[in-house]
N, C-alpha and C positions, 0 to 999 in steps of 0.2 A: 251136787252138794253146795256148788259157790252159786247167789244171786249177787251180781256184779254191780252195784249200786253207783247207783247216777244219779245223787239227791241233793248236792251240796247247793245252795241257792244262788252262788253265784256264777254256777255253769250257763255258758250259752249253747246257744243249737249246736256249732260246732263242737262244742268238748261232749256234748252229749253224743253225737254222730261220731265220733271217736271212740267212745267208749262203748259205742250198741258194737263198734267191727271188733273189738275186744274181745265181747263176750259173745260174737257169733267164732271167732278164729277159735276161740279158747272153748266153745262148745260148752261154757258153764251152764248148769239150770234156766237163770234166768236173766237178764238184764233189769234192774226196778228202776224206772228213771221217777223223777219229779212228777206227783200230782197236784192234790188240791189240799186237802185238808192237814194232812202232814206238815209239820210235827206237832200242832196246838189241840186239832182235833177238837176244837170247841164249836164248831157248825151245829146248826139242828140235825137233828136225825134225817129229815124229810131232805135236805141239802147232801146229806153224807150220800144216804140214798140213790140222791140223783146223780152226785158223783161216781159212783158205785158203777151204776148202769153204764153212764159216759164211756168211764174206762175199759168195760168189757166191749161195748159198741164198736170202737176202733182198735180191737183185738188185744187185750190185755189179757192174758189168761190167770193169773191168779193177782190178786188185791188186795193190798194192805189197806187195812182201818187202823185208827188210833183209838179207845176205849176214851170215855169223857173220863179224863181222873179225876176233876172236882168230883161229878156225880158216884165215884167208886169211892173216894174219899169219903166223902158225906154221906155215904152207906146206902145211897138209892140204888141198890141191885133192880129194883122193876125196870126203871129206865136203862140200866147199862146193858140188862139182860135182853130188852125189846129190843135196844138196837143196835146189837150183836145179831139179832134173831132175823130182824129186816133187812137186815146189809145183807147178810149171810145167803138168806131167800132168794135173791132178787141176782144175786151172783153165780148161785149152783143152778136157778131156773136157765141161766143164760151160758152154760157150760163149762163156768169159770169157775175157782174155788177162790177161798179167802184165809187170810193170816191177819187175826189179831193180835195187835201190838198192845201191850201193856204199860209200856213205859216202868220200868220197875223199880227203877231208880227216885221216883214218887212213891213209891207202894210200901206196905208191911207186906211181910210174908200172909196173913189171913188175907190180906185181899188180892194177891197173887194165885193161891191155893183157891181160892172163892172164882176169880175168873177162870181158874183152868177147868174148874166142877162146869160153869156155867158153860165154856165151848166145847166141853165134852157131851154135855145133856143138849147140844144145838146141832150137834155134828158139824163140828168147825174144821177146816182139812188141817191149819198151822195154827199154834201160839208163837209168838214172837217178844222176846222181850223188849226191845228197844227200838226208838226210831234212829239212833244214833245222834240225838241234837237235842236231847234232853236234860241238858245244864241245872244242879241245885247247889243252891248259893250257901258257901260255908260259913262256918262262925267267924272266921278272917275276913270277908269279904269277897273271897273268890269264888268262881264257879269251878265245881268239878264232874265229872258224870263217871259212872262204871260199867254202866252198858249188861252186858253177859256175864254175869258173875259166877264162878262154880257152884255158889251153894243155892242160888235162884235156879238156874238150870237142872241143881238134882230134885229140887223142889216143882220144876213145874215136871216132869219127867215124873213124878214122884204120884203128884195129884191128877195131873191129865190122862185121859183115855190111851188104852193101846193103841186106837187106831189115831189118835191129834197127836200131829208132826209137831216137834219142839226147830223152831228156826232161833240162833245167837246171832242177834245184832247187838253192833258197837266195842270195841275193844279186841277182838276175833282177826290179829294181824299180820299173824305168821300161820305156816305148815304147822309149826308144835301145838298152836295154840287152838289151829282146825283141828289137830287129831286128838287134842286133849278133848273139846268139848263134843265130837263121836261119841270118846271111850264113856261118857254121859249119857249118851242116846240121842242125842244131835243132830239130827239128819238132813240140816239145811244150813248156812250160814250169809249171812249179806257183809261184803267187804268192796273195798278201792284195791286193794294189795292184792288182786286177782293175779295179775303176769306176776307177781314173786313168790306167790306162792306156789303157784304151778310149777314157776322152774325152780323153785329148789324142791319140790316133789321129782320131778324129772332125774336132778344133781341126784336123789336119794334112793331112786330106784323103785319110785310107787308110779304105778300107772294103773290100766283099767284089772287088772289080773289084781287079786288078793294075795298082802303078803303081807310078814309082821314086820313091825316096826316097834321102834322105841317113839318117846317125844320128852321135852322140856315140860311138865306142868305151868299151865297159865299162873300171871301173878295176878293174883284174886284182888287184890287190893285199891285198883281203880285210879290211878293216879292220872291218867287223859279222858278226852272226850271223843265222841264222832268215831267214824268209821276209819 
């Protein structure tokens, strides 16, 4: 359920080699550490591509892309759709699957709903909403981001395929706030608050056996950034 992210830009090897023994002890999904294109995702297709390959080469098994948001913006679905479609290829040829990120904190819901039709008609394995570092400048001057919002997540949930995995990145920091976006259909999430979450799972009596629980509803509202 946790990919235990290791993207912040000012990690070095050692915080990074720290954090892979984390998410091997803690047995999460997956470890996502730093690549290449992330979070601007404004490379050529033909570079994305290559990077693409790269990462699975030295054993990456599933692959974040970031969608071009100008070109989603500017309404070129030919191009965003190719190279969703390239990436995609060149990932599932090589045994690996792929999670495109949307950034949706740039988006309207039409072009959210629009990408989710598009990685459903690709056989995409993950939609992802966010890379967790996508910052939009307020009317005050500040930057804020919301990352996984409830009403974006029933929206791709809504629009995407039964079989495309909905992944919540950014804002996803507590136990309450993993189990709230499950009870959505959430079946992956990227967090730093891996070891706290776990142990207060632990403290609450959730482990690999199925049991009910309650939780705190997420605060929808966005007030931080990042993971």
């Amino acid at each position: 359920m946790i990919d235990h992210s290791l993207l912040h830009p000012t990690l070095t090897d050692a915080d990074i080699l720290a954090g892979l023994k984390i998410a091997r002890d803690h047995k999460v999904a997956t470890a996502c550490v730093k690549s290449y294109s992330i979070p601007l995702a404004v490379s050529t297709t033909e570079i994305k591509v290559a990077e693409a390959i790269a990462a699975v080469t030295v054993g990456g098994s599933e692959i974040d892309m970031v969608v071009n948001v100008g070109k989603v913006l500017g309404g070129d679905w030919e191009y965003a759709t190719e190279e969703i479609r390239r990436i995609n290829d060149v990932v599932k040829a090589r045994g690996a699957l792929l999670k495109v990120i949307f950034e949706n904190d740039y988006l309207k819901d039409n072009h959210i709903a629009r990408l989710c039709e598009i990685c459903t008609r690709l056989d995409v394995a993950f939609v992802k909403t966010s890379t967790g570092y996508g910052f939009v400048k307020q009317a005050d001057g500040s930057y804020n981001y919301k990352g996984a919002t409830v009403r974006h997540l029933r929206l791709m949930r809504e629009k995407a395929g039964e079989k495309v995995q909905i992944k919540a990145a950014g804002g996803v920091r507590t136990l309450d706030d993993l189990l709230h976006v499950m009870s959505l259909g959430v079946t992956r999430i990227g967090a730093t608050a891996t070891v706290a979450i776990l142990e207060e799972a632990r403290k609450r009596g959730i482990g690999n056996e199925p049991v009910e629980v309650s939780f705190k509803p997420m605060n929808d509202a966005g007030e931080t950034g990042g993971y």
